[in-house]
N, C-alpha and C positions, 0 to 999 in steps of 0.2 A: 301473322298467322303462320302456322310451321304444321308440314302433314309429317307425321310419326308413325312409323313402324314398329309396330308390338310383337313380340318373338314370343308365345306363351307355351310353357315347358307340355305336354302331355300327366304326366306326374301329379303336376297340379290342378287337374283337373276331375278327378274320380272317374273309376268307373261303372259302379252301377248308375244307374237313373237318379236315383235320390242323392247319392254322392255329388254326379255333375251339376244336379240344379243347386247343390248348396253353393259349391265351388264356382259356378258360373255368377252365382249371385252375391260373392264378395267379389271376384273379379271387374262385373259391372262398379261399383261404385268408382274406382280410381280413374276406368275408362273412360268413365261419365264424366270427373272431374277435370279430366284433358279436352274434352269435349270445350265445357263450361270453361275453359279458361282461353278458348278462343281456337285450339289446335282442332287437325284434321286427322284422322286415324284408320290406318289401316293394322287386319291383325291379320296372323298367321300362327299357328298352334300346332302343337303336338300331335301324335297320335297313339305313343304304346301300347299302353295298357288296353287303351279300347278296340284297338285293331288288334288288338292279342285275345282277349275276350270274348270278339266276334270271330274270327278267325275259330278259337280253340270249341267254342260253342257247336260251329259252324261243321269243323270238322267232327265232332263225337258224333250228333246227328247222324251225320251221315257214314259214318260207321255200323249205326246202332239200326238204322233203316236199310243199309246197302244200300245208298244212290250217291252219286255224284259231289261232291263236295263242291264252293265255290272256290276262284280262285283268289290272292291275294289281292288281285288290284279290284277286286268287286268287295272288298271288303274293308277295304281302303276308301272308296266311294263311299259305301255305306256309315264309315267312320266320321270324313265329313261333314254328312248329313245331320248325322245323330249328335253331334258336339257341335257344329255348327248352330245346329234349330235352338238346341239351349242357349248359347250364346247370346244368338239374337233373342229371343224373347227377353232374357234377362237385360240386357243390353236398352232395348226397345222401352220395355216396363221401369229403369232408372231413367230412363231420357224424360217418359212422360211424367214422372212424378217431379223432376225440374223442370218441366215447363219447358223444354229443348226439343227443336221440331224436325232435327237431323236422322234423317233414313239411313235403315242398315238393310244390308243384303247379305247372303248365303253365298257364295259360286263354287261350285262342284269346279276342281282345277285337276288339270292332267298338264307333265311335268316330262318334256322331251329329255332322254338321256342317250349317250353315244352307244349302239348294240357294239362295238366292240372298246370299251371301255375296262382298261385291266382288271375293275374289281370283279366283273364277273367268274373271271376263272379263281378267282377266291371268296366262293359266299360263304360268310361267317355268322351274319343272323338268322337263329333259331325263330320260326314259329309255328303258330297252331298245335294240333294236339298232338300228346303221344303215342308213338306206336311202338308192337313189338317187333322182333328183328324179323321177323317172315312178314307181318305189313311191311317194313319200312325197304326190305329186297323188291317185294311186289310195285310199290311205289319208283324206287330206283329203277326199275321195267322200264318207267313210263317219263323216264326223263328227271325225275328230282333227283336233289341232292341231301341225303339222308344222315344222320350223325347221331352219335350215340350221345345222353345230355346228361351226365349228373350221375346215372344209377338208375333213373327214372324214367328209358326206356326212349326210344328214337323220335328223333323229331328231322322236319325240314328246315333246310335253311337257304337261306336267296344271299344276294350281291346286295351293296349297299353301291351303286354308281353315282358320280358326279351328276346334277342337275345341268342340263344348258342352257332351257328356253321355258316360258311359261306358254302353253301352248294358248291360251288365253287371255296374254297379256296388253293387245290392244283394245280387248272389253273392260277390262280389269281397271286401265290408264283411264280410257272415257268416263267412269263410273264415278272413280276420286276424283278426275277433274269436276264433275257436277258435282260436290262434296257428299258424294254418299259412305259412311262407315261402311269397308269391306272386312269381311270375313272369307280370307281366299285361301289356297294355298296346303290346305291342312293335314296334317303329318306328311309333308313332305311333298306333297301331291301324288295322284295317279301317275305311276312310272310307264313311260310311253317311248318308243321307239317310232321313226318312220321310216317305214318303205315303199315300195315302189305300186304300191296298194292304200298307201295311207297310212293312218296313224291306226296300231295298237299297241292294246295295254300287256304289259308284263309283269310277272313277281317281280319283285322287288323292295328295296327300302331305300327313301330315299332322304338322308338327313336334314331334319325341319329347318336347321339353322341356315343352309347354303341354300335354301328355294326362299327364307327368310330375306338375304338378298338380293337375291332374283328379282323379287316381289318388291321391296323398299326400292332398288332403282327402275322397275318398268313404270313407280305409279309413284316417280318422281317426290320419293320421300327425302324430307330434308333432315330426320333423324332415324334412324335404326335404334330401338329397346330392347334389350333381351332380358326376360324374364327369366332369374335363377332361384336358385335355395338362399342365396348369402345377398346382403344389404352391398358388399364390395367385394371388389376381385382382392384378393392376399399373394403376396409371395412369403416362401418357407409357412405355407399353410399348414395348419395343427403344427407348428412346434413354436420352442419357446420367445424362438425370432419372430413371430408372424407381423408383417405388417401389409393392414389394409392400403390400398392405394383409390387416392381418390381423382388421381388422372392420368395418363397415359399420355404417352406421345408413340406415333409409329414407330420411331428406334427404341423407344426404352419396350416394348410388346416385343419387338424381334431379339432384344436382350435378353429379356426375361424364359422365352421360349426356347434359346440357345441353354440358356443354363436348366434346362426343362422342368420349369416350375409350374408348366399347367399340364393334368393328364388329359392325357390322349382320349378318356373314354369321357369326357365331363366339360371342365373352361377349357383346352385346349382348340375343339372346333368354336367353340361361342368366339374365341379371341381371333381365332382367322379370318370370321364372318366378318366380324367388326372392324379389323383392319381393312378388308376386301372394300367393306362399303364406304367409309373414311377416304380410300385411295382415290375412288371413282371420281370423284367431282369435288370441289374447291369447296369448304366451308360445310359440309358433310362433319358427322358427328354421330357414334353411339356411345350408348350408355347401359352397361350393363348393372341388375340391381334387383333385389327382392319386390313382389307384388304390391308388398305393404309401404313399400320405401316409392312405388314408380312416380304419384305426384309430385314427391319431396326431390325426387332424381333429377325431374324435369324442370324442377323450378330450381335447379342447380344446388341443393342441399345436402346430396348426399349421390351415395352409388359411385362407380367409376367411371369415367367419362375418358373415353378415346377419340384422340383425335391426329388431326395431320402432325403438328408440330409447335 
């Protein structure tokens, strides 16, 4: 038996209502099949577009009423909940249709990061809704950090910080050791600092693939999945050289990233993730691979497979 780590993009997920239940319910099948094939599964997901959604939502409202708008990390809550609840029911409704009597849970996660961590003095993620330049000086009053976006009029933006700890992570461990499917972690978790008061939450973004991580070694996974767009990772990707690769080793990833053949905004974090978790402990393994490909990946047919050496 092998517990696996499922990395599910945001993107892939939709975000209205009816979108998610589709997306969640071709999702479930593959998830179910690793299920069925003896394995233990933890996931961890996205969050963009639907904490952009609620977020942007969240704020017109409250423009359009005068009250209060919420912050990011209550929306970020809210995001796990809402893609989380689909999840599992979808998730839930394949198991019972095979006759599989493996329980799944939801956990709402909050996601300890360093309050003086360099990225904050450079927040570069836009969100929520637009403002004009007299809101977004009003706002700058009150502590954001304000940018002008496209032509299409001011937005906020926060820090994307390093993740350190899952603040959660001893419930999280106990829950897979009893084999239950978790659904933990999502977009990234609730960005949380501690002080000398406790834990609270802060704006912030905090990138799905490194609490991805996180999560894979607090709850003693023995594979890391990352869910992408492409079936394999490529070097000299779109040109007439492209070749898929269908396995890695740690030096040939730190090659490849020297001669910088993955971007910075796309595989480049997914390949650091996966090196990260590879390094941790002896006979570790990811595999990074399209949705449609994840059974075939896992039963060593396809996708790209990193590993120590």
């Amino acid at each position: 038996m092998s517990r696996i780590l499922i990395s599910l993009g945001g993107n892939a997920l939709g975000t209205l209502e009816n979108d998610l239940k589709k997306s969640v319910e071709t999702i479930a099948g593959p998830i179910c099949d690793l299920i069925k094939d003896g394995n233990e599964v933890v996931i961890c997901h996205g969050n963009g577009p639907q904490v952009g959604y609620i977020k942007s939502n969240i704020d017109r409202g409250a423009k359009l009423d005068n009250t209060e708008t919420l912050p990011l990390s209550s929306c970020v809550a809210m995001s796990q909940s809402f893609i989380g609840a689909e999840l599992q029911s979808a998730i839930d409704n394949k198991l019972l249709k095979m006759g599989l009597n493996t329980k799944v849970a939801v956990v709402v996660t909050h996601v300890l990061v360093d309050e003086n961590d360099k990225n904050f003095k450079n927040p570069t993620k836009p969100i929520g809704a637009f403002y004009s330049e007299t809101e977004a000086k009003e706002l700058e009053k009150q502590g954001k950090t304000m940018i002008e976006d496209s032509g299409r009029g001011y937005r906020e933006v926060v820090a994307s910080p390093i993740p350190v700890e899952i603040v959660e992570k001893d419930i999280l461990r106990t829950m897979a050791d009893n084999g239950i499917l978790l659904i933990a972690g999502g977009g990234g978790g609730i960005p949380t600092i501690k002080g000398e008061n406790g834990y609270n939450s802060i704006d912030a973004v905090i990138d799905k693939d490194r609490t991805s991580l996180l999560l894979a070694s607090d709850t003693n996974c023995d594979s890391l999945v990352i869910i992408t767009g492409v079936e394999k990772v490529s070097i000299n990707f779109n040109k007439p050289n492209q070749q898929d690769l269908s396995r890695m080793t740690l030096e040939e990833c730190e090659k490849y990233i020297a001669e910088g053949q993955f971007p910075a905004g796309s595989m480049l974090p997914k390949i650091e993730a996966a090196m990260e978790f590879v390094k941790q402990k002896e006979g570790r393994q990811t595999l990074i691979t399209s949705l449609d490909k994840l059974v075939e990946g896992m039963r060593g047919n396809t996708g790209t497979l990193i590993v120590h050496d």
